[in-house]
C-alpha positions, 0 to 999 in steps of 0.5 A: 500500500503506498500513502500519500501525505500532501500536507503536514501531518503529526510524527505520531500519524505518520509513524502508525502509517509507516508501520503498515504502509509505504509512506512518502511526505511531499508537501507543497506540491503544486496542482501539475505535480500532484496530478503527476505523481498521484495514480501510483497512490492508494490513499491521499492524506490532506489538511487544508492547503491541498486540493483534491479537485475532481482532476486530480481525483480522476488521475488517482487512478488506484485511490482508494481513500482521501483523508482530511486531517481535519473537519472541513471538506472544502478543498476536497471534492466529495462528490467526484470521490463518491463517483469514482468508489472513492471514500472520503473521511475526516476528523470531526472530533480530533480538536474537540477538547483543544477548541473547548479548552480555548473557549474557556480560556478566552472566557476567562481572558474576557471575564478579568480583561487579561489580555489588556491588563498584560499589554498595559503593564508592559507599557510600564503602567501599573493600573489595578482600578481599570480593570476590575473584572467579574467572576463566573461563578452563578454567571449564565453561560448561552451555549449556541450550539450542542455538537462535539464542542458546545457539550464539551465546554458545557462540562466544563463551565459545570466547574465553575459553578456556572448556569447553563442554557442552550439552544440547539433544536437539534438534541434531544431534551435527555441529552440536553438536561444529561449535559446540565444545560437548559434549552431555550428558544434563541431569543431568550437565550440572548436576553438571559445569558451572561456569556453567549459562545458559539458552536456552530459549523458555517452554512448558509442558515448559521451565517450572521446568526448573530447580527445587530438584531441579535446583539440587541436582545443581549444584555449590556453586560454580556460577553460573546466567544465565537471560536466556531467559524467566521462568518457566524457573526457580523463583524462590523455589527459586533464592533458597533455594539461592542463600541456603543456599549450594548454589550460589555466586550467579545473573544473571536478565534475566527475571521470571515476572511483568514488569514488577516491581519487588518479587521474591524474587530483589531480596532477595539480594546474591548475585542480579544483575538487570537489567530484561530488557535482552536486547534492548534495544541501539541494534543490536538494535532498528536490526536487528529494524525491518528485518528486520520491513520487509523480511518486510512488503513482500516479503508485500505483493508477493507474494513469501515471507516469511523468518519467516513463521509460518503456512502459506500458503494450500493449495487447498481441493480439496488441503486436503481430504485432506491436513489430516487427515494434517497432525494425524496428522504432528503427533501422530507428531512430538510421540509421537516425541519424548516416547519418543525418547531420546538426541541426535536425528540424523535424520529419515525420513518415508514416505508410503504409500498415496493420500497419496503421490500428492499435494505433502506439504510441509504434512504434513513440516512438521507433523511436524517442528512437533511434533518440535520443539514446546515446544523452538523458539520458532520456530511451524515450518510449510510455509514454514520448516520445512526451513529450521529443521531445516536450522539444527539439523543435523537430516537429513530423508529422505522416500519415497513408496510407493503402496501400502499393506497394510491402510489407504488411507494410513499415515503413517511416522516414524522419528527416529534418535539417537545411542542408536537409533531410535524409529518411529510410524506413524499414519493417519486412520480415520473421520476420527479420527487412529490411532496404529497403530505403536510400533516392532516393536508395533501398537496402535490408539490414538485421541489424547484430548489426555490422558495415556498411559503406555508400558511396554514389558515381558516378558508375564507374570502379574501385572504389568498388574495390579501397575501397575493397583495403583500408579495406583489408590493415587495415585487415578489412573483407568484410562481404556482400556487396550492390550496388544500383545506379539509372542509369548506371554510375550516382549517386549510394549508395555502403553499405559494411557490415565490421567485425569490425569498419573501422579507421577514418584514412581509411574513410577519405582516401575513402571520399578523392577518386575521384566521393565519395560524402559521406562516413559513418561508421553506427553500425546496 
């Protein structure tokens, strides 16, 4: 077996390497070179600075693995991989403790004005009274975000005898209350929290989660740590209210743009930075190497991979039929959890008709993917899955029936919360995926990859035509539209198919219309 390492790796990885496999380190290769050398390889070991486009994983001609000695997956292309049988693992828990243990420290840096107090004192000025700092202790800490990290730095602010809440819709109530961490909505997480830090990967939901709206909720007194992912607050919003005082200072491990050496937030001394340092401890480093050592020999034997982040190879004949039911378990996963609300609890997924019939591990995979996608940074597929619910507390019930009133196959989703229960159900007509339930309605819709609006209303005169209103003065297109209602002038689901997002401002103007019980913007 001959390895290839493109990017720095700890000794300790490399060693567990070499005691099985021919291992050669060339760093710093450019794209020509490693496309020349790479289909004499079996395995390709990256961190961040290589790329591991689709070219080069067309020339691996015996690759049989890539590694990310990390979590991110940017610089590699996952899809290419998966096409050529390629499997594609990360390390999403090597640098869990290294970036706990920094957002504690920089908890603490905040708390008793650390960093300032050295570089004043190195200025030769000795002035004790400016900074007089606060304790933790019976302080609230606001975890946003209970992943690997957000549960690692709850057990450790445990210590200092601190009060713990949470915002995650995403864990499970048991695993929350095991973590000694009290689940709120986001809103009144801000308004109570002493400390608020971050834990959250970067997707397009999470970006600015935390903008000049939010800061403004946040007491006067509160301290923001993000050693997350840039991007997940607006820089420029937390200088402003850092600046005017809405909240009492920030900690920030992580840039929109790294690296950088000039940013709006180096401007305030009531800002801590640091160069994203969350992974960076001897431990750390020591820990991923072999975690990415152990995950590419046992590929290499033909064994599974503990972080591998596509699905194996499915038999043609099997990928047949289920493929198409793995993009309509995806789209019920990501509708779910768009109309869900409250902490989720568990999940039920029943299969009906001829899909039934065959091993639906791939499909559960795909909902609980887009159940959890823009929440785990963790890519969920057949081979993790169950094992990344499992970590969440989430429960997941399957059954199987074979037979089915009015379609070949139908696909149920039913995701309880601590408020209730939502249920979609969709199936593959023509080849199309078909959302063909929401709860007590039945639609038929066709997912465009656009924007829909859910209002669940009483049926009566006039309010399809008021909303048609509200969009058409923000020059918003009606691109179909569907009413389903259980009985004249009761209950009924209105689902608008839109060119372009409706504006907050907008959606809150329609939920403010008399009889409209609900309304949510949804992508498809």
């Amino acid at each position: 077996m001959k390895i290839l390492i493109a990017d720095p790796v700890a000794k300790e990885g490399i060693e567990a390497l070499q005691a099985q496999a021919e291992v050669d380190v060339k760093l710093k290769l450019k794209p020509e070179e490693l496309k020349g050398i790479i289909g004499d390889y079996q395995a390709l070991i990256v961190r961040s600075e290589t790329r591991a486009t689709a070219e080069i994983i067309e020339a691996g001609k015996k690759l049989q693995v890539i590694a990310r000695a990390g979590v991110g997956l940017d610089n590699i292309d996952v899809d290419a991989a998966t096409r050529r049988g390629i499997v594609v693992v990360n390390t999403p828990t090597g640098n869990t403790i290294a970036a706990a243990e920094h957002t504690i420290a920089l908890m603490l840096a905040l708390a008793r004005h650390i960093p300032q107090a050295d570089a004043r004192l190195k200025s030769g000025l000795w002035q004790r009274s400016d900074y007089v700092g606060t304790e933790l202790k019976n302080k609230t800490l606001g975890i946003i975000g209970l992943g690997n990290v957000g549960s690692e730095v709850a057990r450790r602010a445990q210590a200092f005898e601190m009060h713990l809440i949470g915002y995650d819709p995403f864990v499970s109530p048991d695993y929350a209350r095991n973590l000694s961490v009290e689940l709120l909505s986001m809103e009144q997480l801000l308004k109570e929290a002493d400390f608020i830090t971050l834990h959250l990967p970067l997707t397009s939901e999470t970006k600015r989660v935390i903008g000049a709206k939010e800061l403004s909720k946040a007491k006067p007194t509160a301290r923001i740590i993000n050693c997350a992912r840039g991007g997940l607050i607006d820089e420029e919003a937390l200088f402003k209210a850092v600046e005017a005082g809405k909240v009492a200072g920030a900690a920030v491990d992580v840039f929109v743009n790294e690296p950088v050496t000039d940013s709006i937030l180096f401007k305030s001394d009531k800002i801590i930075v640091t160069p994203h340092l969350g992974a960076s401890t001897t431990e750390a480093q020591a820990l991923i190497a072999l975690e990415v050592a152990e995950q590419v020999l046992a590929v290499l034997k033909g064994q599974p991979a503990k972080y591998a982040v596509n699905a194996p190879q499915i038999p043609a004949e099997i990928l047949s039929v289920l493929a198409p039911f793995m993009q309509v378990a995806s789209t019920l996963g990501g509708l779910a959890r768009q109309l869900m609300e409250g902490q989720m609890k568990s999940i039920q997924i029943e299969y009906s008709g001829e899909i039934a019939n065959y091993d639906t591990s791939a499909v559960k995979a795909s909902v609980i993917g887009g159940l959890l996608e823009g929440i785990s940074e963790e890519r969920v597929n057949l081979v993790n899955a169950t094992f990344i619910a499992a970590q969440r507390g989430i429960k997941i019930v399957e059954q199987k029936k074979t037979t089915c009133e009015n379609y070949a196959s139908v696909l149920t989703l039913e995701v309880g919360t601590d408020v209730g229960t939502t249920v979609v159900a969709g199936t593959v007509l023509r080849g199309d995926t078909h959302v063909v339930r929401v709860n007590n309605f039945w639609p038929d819709i066709i997912p465009t990859g656009g924007y829909f609006l859910f209002s669940d209303h009483r049926d009566r005169p006039g309010l399809i035509g008021a909303v048609g209103n509200i969009t058409g003065r923000v020059d918003i297109n009606i691109s179909s539209m569907q009413l389903v209602r259980l009985q004249p002038r009761g209950q009924a689901l209105m689902i608008l198919a839109l060119d372009e997002p409706l504006p907050e401002e907008q959606r809150q103007e329609i939920l403010a219309m008399p009889d409209v019980y609900t309304a949510k913007l949804v992508k498809l």
